[in-house]
Every structure is written in C-alpha cells, then in structure tokens.
C-alpha positions in Angstrom: 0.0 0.0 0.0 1.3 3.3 -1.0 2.5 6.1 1.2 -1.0 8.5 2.1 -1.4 11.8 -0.1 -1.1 15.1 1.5 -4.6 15.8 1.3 -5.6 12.8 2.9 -3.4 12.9 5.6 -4.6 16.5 6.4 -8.2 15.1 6.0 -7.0 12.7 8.7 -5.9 14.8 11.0 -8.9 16.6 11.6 -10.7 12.8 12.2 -10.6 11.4 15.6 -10.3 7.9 14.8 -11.3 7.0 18.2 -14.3 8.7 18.4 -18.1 7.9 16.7 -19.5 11.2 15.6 -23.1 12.0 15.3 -24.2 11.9 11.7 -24.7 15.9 11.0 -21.0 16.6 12.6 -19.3 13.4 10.7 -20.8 14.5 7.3 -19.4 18.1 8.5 -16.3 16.6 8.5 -16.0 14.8 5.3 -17.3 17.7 3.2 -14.6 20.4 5.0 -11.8 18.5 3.9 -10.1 19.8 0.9 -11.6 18.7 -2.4 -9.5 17.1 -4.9 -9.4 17.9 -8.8 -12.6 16.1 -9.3 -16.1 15.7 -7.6 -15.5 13.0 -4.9 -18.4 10.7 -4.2 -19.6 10.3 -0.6 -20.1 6.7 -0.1 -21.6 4.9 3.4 -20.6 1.3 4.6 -23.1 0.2 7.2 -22.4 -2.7 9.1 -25.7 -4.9 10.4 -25.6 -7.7 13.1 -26.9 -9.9 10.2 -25.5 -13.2 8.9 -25.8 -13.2 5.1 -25.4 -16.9 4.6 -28.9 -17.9 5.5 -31.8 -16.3 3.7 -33.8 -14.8 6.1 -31.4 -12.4 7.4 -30.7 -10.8 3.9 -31.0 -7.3 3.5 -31.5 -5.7 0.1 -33.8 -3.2 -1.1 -33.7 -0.1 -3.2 -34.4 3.5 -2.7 -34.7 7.0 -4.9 -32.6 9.3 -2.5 -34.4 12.8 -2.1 -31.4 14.5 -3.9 -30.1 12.0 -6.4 -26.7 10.2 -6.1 -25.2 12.8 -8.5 -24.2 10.4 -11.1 -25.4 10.2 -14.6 -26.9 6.4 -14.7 -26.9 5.0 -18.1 -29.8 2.6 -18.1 -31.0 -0.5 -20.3 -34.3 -1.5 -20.8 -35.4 -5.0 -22.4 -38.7 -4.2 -23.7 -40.6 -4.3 -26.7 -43.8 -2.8 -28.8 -45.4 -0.2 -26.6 -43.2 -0.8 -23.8 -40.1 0.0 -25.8 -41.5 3.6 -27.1 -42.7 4.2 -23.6 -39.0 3.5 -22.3 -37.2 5.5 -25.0 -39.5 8.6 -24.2 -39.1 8.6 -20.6 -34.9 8.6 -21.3 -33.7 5.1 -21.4 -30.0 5.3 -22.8 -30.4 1.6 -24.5 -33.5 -0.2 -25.5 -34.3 -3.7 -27.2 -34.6 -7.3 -26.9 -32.4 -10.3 -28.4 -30.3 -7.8 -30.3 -29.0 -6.3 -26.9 -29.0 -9.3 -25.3 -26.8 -10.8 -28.4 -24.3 -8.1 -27.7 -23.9 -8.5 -24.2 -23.0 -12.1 -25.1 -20.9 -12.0 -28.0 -19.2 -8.6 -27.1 -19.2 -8.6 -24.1 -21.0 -5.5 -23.8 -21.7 -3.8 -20.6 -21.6 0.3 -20.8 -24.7 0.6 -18.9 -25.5 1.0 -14.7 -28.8 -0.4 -14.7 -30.8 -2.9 -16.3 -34.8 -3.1 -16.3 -36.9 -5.4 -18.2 -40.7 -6.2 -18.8 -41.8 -9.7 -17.2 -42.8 -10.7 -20.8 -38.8 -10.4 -21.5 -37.5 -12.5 -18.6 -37.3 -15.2 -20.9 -34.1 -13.3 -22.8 -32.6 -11.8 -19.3 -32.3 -14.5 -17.8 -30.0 -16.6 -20.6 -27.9 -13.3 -19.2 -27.5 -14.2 -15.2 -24.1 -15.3 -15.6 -23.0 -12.2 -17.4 -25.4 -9.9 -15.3 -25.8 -11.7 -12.1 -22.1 -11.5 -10.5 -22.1 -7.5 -11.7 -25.4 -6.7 -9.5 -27.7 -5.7 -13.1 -29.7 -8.5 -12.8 -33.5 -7.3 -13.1 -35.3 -8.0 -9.9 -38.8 -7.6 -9.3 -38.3 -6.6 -5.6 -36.1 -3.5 -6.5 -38.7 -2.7 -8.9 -36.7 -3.3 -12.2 -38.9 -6.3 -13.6 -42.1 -4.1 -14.1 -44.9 -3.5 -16.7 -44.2 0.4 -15.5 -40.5 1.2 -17.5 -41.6 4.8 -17.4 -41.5 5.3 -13.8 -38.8 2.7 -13.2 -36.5 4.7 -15.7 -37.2 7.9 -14.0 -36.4 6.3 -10.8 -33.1 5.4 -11.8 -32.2 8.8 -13.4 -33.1 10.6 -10.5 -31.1 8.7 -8.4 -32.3 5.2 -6.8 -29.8 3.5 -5.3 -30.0 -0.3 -4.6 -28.5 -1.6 -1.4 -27.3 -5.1 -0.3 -25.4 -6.9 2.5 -22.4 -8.4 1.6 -21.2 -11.7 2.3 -19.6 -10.2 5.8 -22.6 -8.0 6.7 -21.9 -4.9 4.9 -24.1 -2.5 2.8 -21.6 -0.2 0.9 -23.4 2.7 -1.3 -23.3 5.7 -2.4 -25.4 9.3 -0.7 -24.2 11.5 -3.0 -20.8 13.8 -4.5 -18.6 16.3 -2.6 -20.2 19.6 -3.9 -23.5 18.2 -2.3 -24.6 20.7 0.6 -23.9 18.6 3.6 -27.3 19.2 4.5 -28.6 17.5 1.1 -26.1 14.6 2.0 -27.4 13.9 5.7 -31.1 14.2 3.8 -29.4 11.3 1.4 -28.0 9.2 4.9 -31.3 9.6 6.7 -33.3 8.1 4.1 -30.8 5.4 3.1 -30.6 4.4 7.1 -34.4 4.8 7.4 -35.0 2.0 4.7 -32.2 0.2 6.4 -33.4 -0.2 9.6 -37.1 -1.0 8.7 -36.1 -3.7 6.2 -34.6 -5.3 9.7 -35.0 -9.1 9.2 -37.2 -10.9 12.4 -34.5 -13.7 12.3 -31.6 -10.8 13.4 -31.0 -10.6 17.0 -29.2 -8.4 19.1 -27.7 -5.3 18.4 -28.7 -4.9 14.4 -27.1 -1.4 13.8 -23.1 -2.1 14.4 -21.0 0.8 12.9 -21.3 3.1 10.4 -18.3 4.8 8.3 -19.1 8.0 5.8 -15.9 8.7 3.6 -15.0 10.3 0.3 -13.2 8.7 -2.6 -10.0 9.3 -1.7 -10.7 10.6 1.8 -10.7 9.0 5.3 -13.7 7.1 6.8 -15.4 8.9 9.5 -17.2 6.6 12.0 -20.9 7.3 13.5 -22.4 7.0 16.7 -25.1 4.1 15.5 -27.1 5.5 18.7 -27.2 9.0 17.0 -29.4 7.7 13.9 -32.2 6.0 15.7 -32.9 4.1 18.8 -34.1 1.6 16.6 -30.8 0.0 16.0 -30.8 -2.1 19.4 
C-alpha cells in the first residue's frame, strides 16, 4: 500500500479515529476536507448484526434518495412494442430485446449502470444471469426493475435510486451523493438510506442490528458514526 497523499493525511488529521461522531457533525467533517481535482463521491458502509449466509437475514432493497446520487446512470431497458416507445421517451439510454441481449453475449457488452426489463422479457434476461448476475444488473422484481411500468422505473433510476445489499460479511456499501453536495442535502441522502435500512430489519436478526457506520469520500478518510445517533431503533 502506498504512502498517504497530503490531502488525505490533512483530512486525517482533523478525524478522531477514536471517536463515533453523530451523523450531522461526521458529514461536517468529510465535506470540509479539501476537495480534490474532481467531484469525490460520498459513499456509506453500514455494518448490520446480520449473517448473510442464510436467507432470512438478507438485507436488500432499493431507494430513490431525495437529492439524487449525482451520477449520470446509463440505463438499459429489455422491452418491446409499446413498452419500448414508452422507455425511450421517458430517457432510457439503450432499449431492445435479443439484439442487446446478443451483444452483451458475443461482445461482451456492458456500458450501462442499470438494467430493467418487462416480465414478458425475462425469458431473454435470464440466458444473461451469468453475465449480469455477478455484476449486481440483474433485473429483480423486488427492486422494482422487472415491471410493466419502465416509465416510472426509468425515472427512478435517473433521478437517483440506489440499490443496497449486505455483503457476504454484513456490509451494505453505497453511495449518498458527490462532494459539492450541501452537507445538508447529503445527511437528507444518509437519513433516508438508514431509514429503509433499519425498517427492512429481518425478524431472524438478533441483538444489536445497527453495528458501525463509516461516511468517507473517494479518496478521503472514513469517518465513523455513533449508531445510537441515527435512531434508537438500531438495538
């Protein structure tokens, strides 16, 4: 591992890695560091008292942030008829059916962020889970990218729904927004994305569910939170 940057290291030294901050004051912190040539993204990793392996304790869900990641998402849409006019209108980058799905296989195509697909074109996804499943793009139904409504589900995704799940050691790791947010459009972003997290608690999780939470930048330091400062819920 390389030798810390001078920026980070001054971004380090206004951190008290001992200490859990409350969630206003730690976003504070990582947006008054000194911002590098480009927009940093502010990304969250929160980890739950959950045990991935068995089924019932997954956690995975979606949500449209109230200010948008700050990305531009370049979104794919199997659809076709009606469905693929409607998708194109409401700003879907790629749209089609075997031909896309031909590309992906043979090209190994993948400049898209999201996929969404009609049920009635499941049959052609799915020949793509190996390609799309390890990558996260897999249309689900649950995150509300298998639906007869592209329209909405496309706008979703431009204006900036996120899609959150545990990893295999009990860590959600997304994105709440870039650098030049206002912190207080960021801690709107955290508040919502914890919100979701915490109800979508699974029954089968016991004791403390809420562990630790880390904000950081890109290239920045993590700052940890106080768990207890987000809800009570947590316990």
């Amino acid at each position: 591992m390389g030798k810390p940057s001078k920026k980070y290291r001054a971004a380090a030294e206004t951190i008290d890695a001992t200490r859990a901050y409350e969630l206003e004051e730690g976003i504070g912190l990582v947006c008054g560091a000194e911002s590098r040539k480009f927009d940093e993204s502010v990304d969250i990793a929160i980890n739950l008292g959950v045990d991935p392996k068995h089924a019932d304790q997954m956690v995975r869900g979606a949500i449209v942030l109230p200010h948008g990641t700050g990305k531009s998402t370049r979104v794919l849409v199997f659809a076709k008829g009606a469905k693929e006019e409607e998708a194109q209108e409401a700003g879907a980058d790629y749209v089609g059916g075997e031909d896309l799905a031909k590309k992906i296989q043979s090209e190994g195509w993948l400049e898209f962020e999201r996929v969404i697909a009609t049920p009635d074109m499941m049959s052609v996804v799915g020949r793509l889970g190996k390609v799309l499943g390890p990558r996260g793009l897999m249309p689900n139904p649950k995150l509300g990218t298998v639906t007869m409504d592209v329209a909405k589900a496309v706008s979703d995704q431009k204006a900036g729904k996120v899609e959150y799940r545990v990893d295999k050691t009990g860590i959600i790791h997304t994105s709440i927004g870039k650098k030049s947010f206002e912190p207080s459009q960021l801690l709107e972003n955290a508040r919502a994305l914890l919100d979701v997290v915490i109800k979508a608690k699974p029954a089968a999780s016991k004791g403390i569910y809420l562990k630790k939470i880390s904000i950081s930048t890109t290239m920045g330091p993590g700052v940890w939170i106080d768990p207890t400062s987000v809800t009570s819920k947590a316990a």
